[in-house]
Backbone as a printed PyTorch tensor [residue, N CA C, xyz], in Angstrom:
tensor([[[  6.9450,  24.1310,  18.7390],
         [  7.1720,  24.3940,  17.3400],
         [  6.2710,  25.5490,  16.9210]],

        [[  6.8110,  26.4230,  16.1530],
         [  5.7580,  27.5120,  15.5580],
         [  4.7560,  27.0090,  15.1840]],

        [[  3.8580,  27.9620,  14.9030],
         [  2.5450,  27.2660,  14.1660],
         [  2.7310,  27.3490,  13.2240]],

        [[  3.6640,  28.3420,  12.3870],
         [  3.9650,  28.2840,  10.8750],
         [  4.9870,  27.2100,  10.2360]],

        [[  5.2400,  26.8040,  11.0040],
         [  6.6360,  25.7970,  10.6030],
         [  6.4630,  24.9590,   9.5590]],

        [[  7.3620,  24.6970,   8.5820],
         [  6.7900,  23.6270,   7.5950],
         [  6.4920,  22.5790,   7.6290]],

        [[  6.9840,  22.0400,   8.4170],
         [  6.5070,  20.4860,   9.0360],
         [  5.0360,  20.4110,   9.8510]],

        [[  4.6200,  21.4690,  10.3850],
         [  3.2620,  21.1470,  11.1580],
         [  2.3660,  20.7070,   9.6320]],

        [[  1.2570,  19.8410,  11.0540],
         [  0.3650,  19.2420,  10.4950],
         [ -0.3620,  20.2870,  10.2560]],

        [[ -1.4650,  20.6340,   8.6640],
         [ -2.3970,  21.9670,   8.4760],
         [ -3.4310,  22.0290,   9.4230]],

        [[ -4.5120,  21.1840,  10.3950],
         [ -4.7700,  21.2690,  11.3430],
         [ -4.2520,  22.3420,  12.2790]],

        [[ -2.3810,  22.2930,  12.5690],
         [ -2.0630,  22.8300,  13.2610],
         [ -1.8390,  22.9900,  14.6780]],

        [[ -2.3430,  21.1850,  14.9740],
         [ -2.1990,  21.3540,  16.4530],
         [ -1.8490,  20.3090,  16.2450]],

        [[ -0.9930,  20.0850,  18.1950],
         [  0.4230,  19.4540,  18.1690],
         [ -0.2100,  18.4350,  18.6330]],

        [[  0.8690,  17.1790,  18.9570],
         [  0.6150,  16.2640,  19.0010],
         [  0.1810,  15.6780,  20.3100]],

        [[  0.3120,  16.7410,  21.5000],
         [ -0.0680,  16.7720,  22.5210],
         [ -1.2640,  17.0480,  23.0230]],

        [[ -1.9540,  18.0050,  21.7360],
         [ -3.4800,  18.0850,  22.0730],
         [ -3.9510,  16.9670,  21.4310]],

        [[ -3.6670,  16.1180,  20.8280],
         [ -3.9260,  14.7480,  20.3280],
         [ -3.8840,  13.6480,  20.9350]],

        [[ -3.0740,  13.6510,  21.6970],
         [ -2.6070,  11.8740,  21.7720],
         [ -2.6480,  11.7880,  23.4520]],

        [[ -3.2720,  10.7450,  24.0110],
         [ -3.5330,  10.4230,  25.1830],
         [ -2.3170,  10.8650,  26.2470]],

        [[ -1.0430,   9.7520,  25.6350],
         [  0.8220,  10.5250,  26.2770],
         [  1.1150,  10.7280,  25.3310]],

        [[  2.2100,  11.4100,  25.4940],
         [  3.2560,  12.0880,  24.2620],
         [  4.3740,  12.3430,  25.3080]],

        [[  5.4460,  12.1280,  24.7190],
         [  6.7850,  11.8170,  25.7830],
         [  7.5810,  13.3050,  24.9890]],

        [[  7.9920,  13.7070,  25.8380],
         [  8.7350,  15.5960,  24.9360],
         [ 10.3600,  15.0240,  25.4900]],

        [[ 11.0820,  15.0770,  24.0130],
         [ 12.5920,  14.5840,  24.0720],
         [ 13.1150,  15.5830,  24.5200]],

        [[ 12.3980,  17.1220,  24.4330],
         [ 13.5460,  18.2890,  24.9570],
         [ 14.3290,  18.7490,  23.8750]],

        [[ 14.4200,  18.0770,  22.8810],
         [ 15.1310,  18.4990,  22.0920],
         [ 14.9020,  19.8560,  21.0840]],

        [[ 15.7620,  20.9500,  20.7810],
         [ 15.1190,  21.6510,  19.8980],
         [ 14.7490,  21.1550,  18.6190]],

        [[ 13.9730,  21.9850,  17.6500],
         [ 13.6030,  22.2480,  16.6490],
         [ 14.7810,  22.0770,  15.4090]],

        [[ 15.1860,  21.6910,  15.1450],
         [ 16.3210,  21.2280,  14.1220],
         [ 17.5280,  21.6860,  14.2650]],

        [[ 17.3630,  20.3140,  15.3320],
         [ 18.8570,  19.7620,  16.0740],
         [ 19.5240,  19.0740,  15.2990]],

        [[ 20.7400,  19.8120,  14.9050],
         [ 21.9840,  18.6950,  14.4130],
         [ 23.5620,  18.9950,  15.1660]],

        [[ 24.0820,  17.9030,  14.8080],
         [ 25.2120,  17.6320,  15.6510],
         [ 26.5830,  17.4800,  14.9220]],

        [[ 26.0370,  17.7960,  13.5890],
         [ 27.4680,  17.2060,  12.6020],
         [ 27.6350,  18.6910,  11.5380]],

        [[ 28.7880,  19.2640,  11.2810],
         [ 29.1810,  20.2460,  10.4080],
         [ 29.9190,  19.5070,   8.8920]],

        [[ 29.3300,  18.9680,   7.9280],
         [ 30.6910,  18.7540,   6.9160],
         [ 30.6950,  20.0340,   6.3640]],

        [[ 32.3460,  20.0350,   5.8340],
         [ 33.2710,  20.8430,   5.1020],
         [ 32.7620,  20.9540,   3.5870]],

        [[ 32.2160,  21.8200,   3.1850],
         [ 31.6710,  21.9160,   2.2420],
         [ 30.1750,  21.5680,   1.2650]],

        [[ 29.5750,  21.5050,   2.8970],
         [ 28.3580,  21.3050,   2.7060],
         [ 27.4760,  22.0760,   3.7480]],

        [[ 26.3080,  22.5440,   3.2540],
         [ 26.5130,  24.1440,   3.9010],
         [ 24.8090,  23.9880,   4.8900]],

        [[ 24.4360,  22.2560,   5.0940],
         [ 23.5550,  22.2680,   5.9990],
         [ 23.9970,  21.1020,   7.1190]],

        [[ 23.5400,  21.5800,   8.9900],
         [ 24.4130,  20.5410,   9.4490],
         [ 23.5550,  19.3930,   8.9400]],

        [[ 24.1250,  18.2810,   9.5660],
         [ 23.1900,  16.8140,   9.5300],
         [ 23.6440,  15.8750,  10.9660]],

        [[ 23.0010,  14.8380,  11.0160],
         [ 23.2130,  14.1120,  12.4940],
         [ 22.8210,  14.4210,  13.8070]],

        [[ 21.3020,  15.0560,  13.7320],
         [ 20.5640,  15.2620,  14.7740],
         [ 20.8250,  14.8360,  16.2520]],

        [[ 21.0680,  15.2150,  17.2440],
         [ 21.0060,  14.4250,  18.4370],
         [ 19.4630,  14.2170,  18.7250]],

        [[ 18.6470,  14.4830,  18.1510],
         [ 17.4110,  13.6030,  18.7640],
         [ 16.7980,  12.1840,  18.3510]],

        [[ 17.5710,  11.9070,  17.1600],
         [ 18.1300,  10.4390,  16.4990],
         [ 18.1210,   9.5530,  17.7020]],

        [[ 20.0270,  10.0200,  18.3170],
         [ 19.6150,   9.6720,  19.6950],
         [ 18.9710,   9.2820,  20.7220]],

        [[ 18.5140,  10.4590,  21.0850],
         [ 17.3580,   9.9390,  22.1120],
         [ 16.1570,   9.7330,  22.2030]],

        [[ 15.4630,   9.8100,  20.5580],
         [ 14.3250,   9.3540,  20.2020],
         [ 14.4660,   8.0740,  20.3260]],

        [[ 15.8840,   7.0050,  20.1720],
         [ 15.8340,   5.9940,  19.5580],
         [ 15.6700,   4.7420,  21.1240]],

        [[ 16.7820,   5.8500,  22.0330],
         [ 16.8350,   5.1500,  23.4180],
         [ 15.3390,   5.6090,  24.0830]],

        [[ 14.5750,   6.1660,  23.8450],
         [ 13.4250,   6.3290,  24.2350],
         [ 12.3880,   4.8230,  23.8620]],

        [[ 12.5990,   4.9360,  22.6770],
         [ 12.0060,   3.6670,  21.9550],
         [ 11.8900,   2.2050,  22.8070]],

        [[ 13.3100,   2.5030,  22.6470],
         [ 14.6240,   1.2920,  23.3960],
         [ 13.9030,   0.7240,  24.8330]],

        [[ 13.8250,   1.9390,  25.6570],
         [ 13.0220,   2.1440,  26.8400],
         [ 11.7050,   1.7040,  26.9890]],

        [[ 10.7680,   2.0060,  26.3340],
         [  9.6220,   1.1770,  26.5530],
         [  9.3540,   0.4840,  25.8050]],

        [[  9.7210,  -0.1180,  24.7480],
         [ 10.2570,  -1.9220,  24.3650],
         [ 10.6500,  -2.9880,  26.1420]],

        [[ 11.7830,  -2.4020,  26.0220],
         [ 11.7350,  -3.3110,  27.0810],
         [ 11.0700,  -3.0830,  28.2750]],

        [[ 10.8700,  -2.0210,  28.5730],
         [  9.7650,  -1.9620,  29.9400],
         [  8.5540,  -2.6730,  29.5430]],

        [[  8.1130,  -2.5550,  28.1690],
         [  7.1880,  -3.7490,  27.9060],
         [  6.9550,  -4.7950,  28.3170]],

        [[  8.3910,  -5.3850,  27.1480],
         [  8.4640,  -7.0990,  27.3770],
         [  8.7600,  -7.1310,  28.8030]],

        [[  9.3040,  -6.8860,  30.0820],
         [  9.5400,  -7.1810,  30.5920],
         [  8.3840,  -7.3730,  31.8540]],

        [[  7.3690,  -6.0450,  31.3850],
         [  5.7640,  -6.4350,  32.0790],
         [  5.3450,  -7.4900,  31.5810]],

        [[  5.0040,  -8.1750,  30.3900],
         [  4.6100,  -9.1040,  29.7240],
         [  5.6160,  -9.9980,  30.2540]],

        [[  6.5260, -10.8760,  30.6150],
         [  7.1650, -11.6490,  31.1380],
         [  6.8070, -12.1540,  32.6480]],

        [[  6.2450, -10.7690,  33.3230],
         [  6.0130, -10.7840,  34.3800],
         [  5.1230, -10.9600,  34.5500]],

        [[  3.9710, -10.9800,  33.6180],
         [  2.4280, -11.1990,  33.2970],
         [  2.3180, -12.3970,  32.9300]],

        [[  3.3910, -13.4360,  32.5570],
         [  3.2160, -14.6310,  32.5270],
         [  3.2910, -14.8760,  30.7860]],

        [[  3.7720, -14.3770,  29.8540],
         [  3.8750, -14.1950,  28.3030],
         [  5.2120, -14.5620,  28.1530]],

        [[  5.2220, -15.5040,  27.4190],
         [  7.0170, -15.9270,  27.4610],
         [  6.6910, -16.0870,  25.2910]],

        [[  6.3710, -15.4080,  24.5430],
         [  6.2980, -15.4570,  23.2350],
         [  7.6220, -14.0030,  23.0840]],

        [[  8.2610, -14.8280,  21.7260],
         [  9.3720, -13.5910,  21.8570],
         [  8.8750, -12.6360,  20.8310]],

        [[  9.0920, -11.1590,  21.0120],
         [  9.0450, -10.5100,  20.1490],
         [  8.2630, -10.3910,  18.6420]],

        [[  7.7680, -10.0150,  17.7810],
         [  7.7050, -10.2610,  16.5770],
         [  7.8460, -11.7880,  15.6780]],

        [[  7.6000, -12.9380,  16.7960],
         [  7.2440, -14.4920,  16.6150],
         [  6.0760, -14.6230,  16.0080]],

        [[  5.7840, -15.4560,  15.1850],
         [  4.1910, -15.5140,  14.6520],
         [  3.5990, -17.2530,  15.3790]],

        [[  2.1640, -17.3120,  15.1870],
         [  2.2860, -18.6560,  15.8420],
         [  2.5710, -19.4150,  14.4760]],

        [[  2.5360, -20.7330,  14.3600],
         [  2.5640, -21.7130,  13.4530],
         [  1.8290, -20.8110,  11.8560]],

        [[  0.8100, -21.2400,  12.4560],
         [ -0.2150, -21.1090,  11.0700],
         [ -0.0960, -19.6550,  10.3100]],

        [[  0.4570, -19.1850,  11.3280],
         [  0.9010, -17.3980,  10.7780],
         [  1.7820, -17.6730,   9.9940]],

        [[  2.8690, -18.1790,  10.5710],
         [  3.9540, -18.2530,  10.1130],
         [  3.4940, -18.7960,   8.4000]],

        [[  2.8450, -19.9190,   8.2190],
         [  3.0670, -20.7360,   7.4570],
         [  2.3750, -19.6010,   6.2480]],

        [[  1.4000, -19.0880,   6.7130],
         [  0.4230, -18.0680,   5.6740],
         [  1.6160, -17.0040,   5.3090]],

        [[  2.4710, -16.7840,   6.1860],
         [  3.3490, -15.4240,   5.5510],
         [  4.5430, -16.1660,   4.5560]],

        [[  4.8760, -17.0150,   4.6100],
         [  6.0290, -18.1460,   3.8710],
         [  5.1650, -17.9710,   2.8460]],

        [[  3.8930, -18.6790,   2.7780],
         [  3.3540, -19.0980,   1.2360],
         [  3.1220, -17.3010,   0.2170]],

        [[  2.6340, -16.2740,   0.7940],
         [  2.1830, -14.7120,   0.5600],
         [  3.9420, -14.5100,  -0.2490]],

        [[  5.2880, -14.6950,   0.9560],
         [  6.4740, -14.3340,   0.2230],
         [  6.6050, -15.4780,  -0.7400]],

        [[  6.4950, -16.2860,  -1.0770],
         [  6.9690, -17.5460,  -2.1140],
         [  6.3010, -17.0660,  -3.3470]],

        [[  5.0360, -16.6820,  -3.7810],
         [  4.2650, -15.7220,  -4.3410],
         [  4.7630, -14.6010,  -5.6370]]])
């Protein structure tokens, strides 16, 4: 990405001199995939896409280490007492 681009962070450095991994989708710089008729910017990114199956991807490569690690709790489950503290916070 430029360094001038409007979206960079004012810092100015990417997210790669930052972050331990950083996974690069390949995708360009404002990718879209859709033309409407009378509307004069595209929309429907393909990196929607494969940002999303990326996601998708190490979710389950996760859970599926954690399964194998002996963790059989599903997903976003709370234990009991969690549970019961987040019921009473929404009733509220």
């Amino acid at each position: 990405m430029p360094p001038d681009h409007f979206i960079r962070h004012p810092s100015r450095k990417n997210l790669f001199d930052l972050a331990d991994v950083a996974i690069d989708d390949y995708n360009e710089v404002g990718d879209r995939a859709v033309r409407v008729p009378g509307f004069d910017t595209p929309i429907a990114p393909n990196s929607n896409v494969v940002d999303f199956f990326i996601a998708h991807r190490l979710e389950i490569e996760t859970i599926q280490r954690c399964v194998a690690g002996g963790s059989s709790r599903r997903s976003g489950e709370l234990p009991t007492r969690g549970r019961r503290r987040v019921q009473r916070a929404v009733r509220r």
